[in-house]
Residue, then its C-alpha position, 0 to 999 in steps of 0.5 A: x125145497x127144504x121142509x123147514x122152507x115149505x113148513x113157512x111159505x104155507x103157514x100164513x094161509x093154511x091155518x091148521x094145516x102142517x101142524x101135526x097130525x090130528x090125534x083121536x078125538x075128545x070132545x067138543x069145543x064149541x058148536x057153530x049153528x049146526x056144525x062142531x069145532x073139535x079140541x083136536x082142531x085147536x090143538x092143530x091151530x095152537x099148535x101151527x099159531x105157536x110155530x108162526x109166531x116162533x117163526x117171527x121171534x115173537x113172545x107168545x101171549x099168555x096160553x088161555x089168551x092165545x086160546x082164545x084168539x085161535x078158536x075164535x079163528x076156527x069159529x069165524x072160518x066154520x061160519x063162512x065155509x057153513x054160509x058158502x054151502x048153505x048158498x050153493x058154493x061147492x069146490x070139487x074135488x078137481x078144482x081143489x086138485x088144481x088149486x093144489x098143484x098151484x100151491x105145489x108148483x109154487x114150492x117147486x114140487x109136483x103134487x105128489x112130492x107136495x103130499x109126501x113132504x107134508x107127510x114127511x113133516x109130521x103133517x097130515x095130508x088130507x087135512x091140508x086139502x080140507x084146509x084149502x078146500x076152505x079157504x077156496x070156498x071163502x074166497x068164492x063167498x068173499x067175491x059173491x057176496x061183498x065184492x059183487x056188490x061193489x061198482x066201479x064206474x068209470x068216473x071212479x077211475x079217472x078220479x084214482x088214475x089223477x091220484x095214483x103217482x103217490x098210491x102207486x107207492x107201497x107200505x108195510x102196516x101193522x094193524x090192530x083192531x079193537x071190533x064193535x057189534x053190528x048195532x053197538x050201543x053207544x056205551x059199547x063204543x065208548x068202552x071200545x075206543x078206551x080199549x083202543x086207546x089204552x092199547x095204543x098207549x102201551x104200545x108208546x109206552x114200550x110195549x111190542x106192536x106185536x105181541x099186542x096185537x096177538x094177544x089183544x087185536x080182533x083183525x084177520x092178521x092178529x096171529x102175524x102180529x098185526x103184519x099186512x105186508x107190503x100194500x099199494x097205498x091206493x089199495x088200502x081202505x080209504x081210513x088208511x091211505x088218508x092217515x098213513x100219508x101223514x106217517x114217517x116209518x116207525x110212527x103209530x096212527x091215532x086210533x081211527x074209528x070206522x063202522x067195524x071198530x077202531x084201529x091203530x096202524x103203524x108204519x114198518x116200511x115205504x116203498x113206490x114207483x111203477x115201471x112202463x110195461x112193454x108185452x109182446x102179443x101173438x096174432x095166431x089162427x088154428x083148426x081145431x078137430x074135436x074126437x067125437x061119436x063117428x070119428x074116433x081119436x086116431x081117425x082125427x090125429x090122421x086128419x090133422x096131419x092130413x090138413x096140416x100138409x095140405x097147408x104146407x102144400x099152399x093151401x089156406x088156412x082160412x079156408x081149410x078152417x071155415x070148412x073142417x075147425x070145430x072151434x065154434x069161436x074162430x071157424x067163421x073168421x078163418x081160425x084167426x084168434x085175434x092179437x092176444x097178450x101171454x097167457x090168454x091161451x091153454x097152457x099146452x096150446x101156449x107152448x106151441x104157439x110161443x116156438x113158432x115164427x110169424x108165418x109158421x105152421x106147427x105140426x099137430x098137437x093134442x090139447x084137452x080140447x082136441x087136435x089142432x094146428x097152428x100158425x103164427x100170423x104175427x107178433x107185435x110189442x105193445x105199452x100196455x102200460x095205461x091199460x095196465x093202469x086203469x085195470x090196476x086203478x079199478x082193482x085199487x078201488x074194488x080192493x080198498x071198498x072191499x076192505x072197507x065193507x069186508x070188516x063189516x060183513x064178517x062181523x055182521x056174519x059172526x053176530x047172526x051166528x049161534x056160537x055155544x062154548x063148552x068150556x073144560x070144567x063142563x060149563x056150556x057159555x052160549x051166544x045167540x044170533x044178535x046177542 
């Protein structure tokens, strides 16, 4: 993959984290509760905002404006990392390992390839991975403490599955949001909502979506231009759906008033339909032989081939699994791993199985959990397409409570917060918790 390609694909998510390396550090910018955001962090962050907003053929906002949305990123990021330690949410150094080999396999590269291309740009490697050791902990504290709270019942269900031909459609939003405090005055509203109206009303009168929500809009994607991408409309906030149905492409909403602010949409694109999906399932049973204290790993290679030619010779798989499997979950029903869709299984194990006919037995093989062997029992073809619609009916719901309550939450969140400003001229400009 081109750098230049890498560089694009990971700006969205990764926020300071292919700008250029950081150089020694001059001072403080701001304090957040007990931790510190640094002047060459938002030198990293500007720097990485004006190459998104370059790569979509924006017009930056003025630098001081522009300043000031990307700090109040960090502040809002540094917040959430500080609540999702301070609760016991960790993210070590083996899972930040996998979810990096993810994101590496996802640019076509190994992890090694990943870092030197990153290296290569200019980028600083390490500071990628403290980047998305963040974004994992947010996530992690997102589901922890918003979307945990969140019910689904199954009344909830058939209610969405009787409207989901028309949410099954897909829209591209652009979204500004003017905030509110948590516990806003009326006063504080109001002046809200003209803030919201005069920005709606420049945005008729010619103004770039855009380059308005950069510059002026409170919402997550304010550095994107206000761009959600393509959304499910059964997805979106209930707010949204209701008003995004009564839009032709191009058309701005009126501004939309929530607990969390007021908002202008406007409809860039309308897309729909869901195709039946057809997968095909495995029936499978193994042995599994685990090394352990008295039998070392050559010892149980030698006995897992040792079984796998007696079930060549005729003997029973069941059998042979109810008296030698260490597989806690299938040793008393034979091995037999029931019928499983694509996926289920460990990787290394999937492999396997998928290169086997029904009624196959495949040779020994090593996984992370010990030795095994194999046998397809047989492979059917499933519609797995209502299954697929009730699950996707429940994320909709779970998503667009999400995003109702989110909002929210991170504002309430940033409220609570002591945020002290150290300006360049040496003046400190300070905001307590609820002030």
């Amino acid at each position: 993959m081109k750098p230049k390609k890498l560089l694009l694909c990971l700006a969205l998510v990764l926020i300071p984290a292919l700008a250029p390396a950081a150089q020694p550090l001059d001072r403080i910018v701001a304090v957040v509760n007990d931790g510190v955001v640094l002047q060459s962090e938002l030198d990293i962050a500007m720097n990485t905002a004006q190459e998104q907003i370059k790569s979509r053929d924006l017009a930056a906002p003025p630098i001081d404006i522009l300043r000031q949305q990307v700090l109040e990123r960090l502040i809002v990021t540094r917040i959430q990392t500080q609540r999702a330690r301070e609760i016991g949410i960790r993210v070590d150094d083996r899972e930040l390992n996998e979810v990096l080999t993810n994101i590496a396999k996802q640019n076509g590269m190994a992890l090694a390839e990943f870092a030197q291309s990153i290296r290569e740009q200019g980028g600083d490697y390490l500071a990628v991975r403290e980047q998305v050791r963040d974004e994992v902990l947010i996530q992690r504290l997102r589901a922890r403490e918003v979307e945990s709270r969140i019910n689904v019942s199954e009344q909830d269900i058939a209610f969405e599955l009787a409207n989901q031909k028309e949410d099954d459609k897909e829209v591209r939003l652009s979204h500004i949001l003017v905030a509110v405090p948590d516990g806003a005055s009326a006063e504080e509203r109001d002046a809200a909502r003209a803030k919201a109206e005069a920005l709606r009303q420049r945005i008729i009168d010619g103004e770039d979506f855009a380059q308005v929500a950069i510059a002026q809009s409170d919402g997550q994607q304010a550095l994107q231009g206000g761009d959600l991408d393509w959304r499910r409309l059964g997805d979106l906030p209930t707010l949204f759906s209701e008003n995004v149905r009564k839009l032709s492409e191009g058309e701005i909403s009126p501004v939309l008033e929530a607990t969390s602010g007021f908002h202008i949409l406007m409809l860039n694109g309308l897309r729909g339909g869901e195709p039946r999906r057809i997968i095909t399932e495995t029936k499978a049973a193994h042995i599994l032989l685990t090394p352990n204290a008295i039998r070392d790993e050559e010892t149980t290679r030698l006995q897992a081939r040792e079984i796998h030619d007696r079930l060549q010779g005729g003997e029973d798989l069941a059998d042979l699994a109810r008296q030698y499997s260490d597989d806690p979950g299938s040793k008393n029903s034979g091995g037999e791993l029931g019928w499983q869709p694509p996926g289920v299984f460990a990787p290394e194990f999937q492999i396997r199985i998928d290169q086997l006919q029904p009624g196959e037995i495949s040779q020994p093989f090593r996984t992370q959990f010990g030795w095994h062997v194999a046998k397809v029992l047989d492979r059917r073809s499933r519609d797995v397409t209502e299954e697929s619609q009730r699950a996707r009916a429940r994320q909709a719901i779970v998503n667009r409570r999400m995003a109702e309550e989110y909002d929210v939450w991170l504002r309430r969140l940033r409220d609570e917060a002591y945020v002290e400003y150290r300006l360049a001229d040496g003046s400190v400009s300070a905001t307590a918790p609820g002030g």
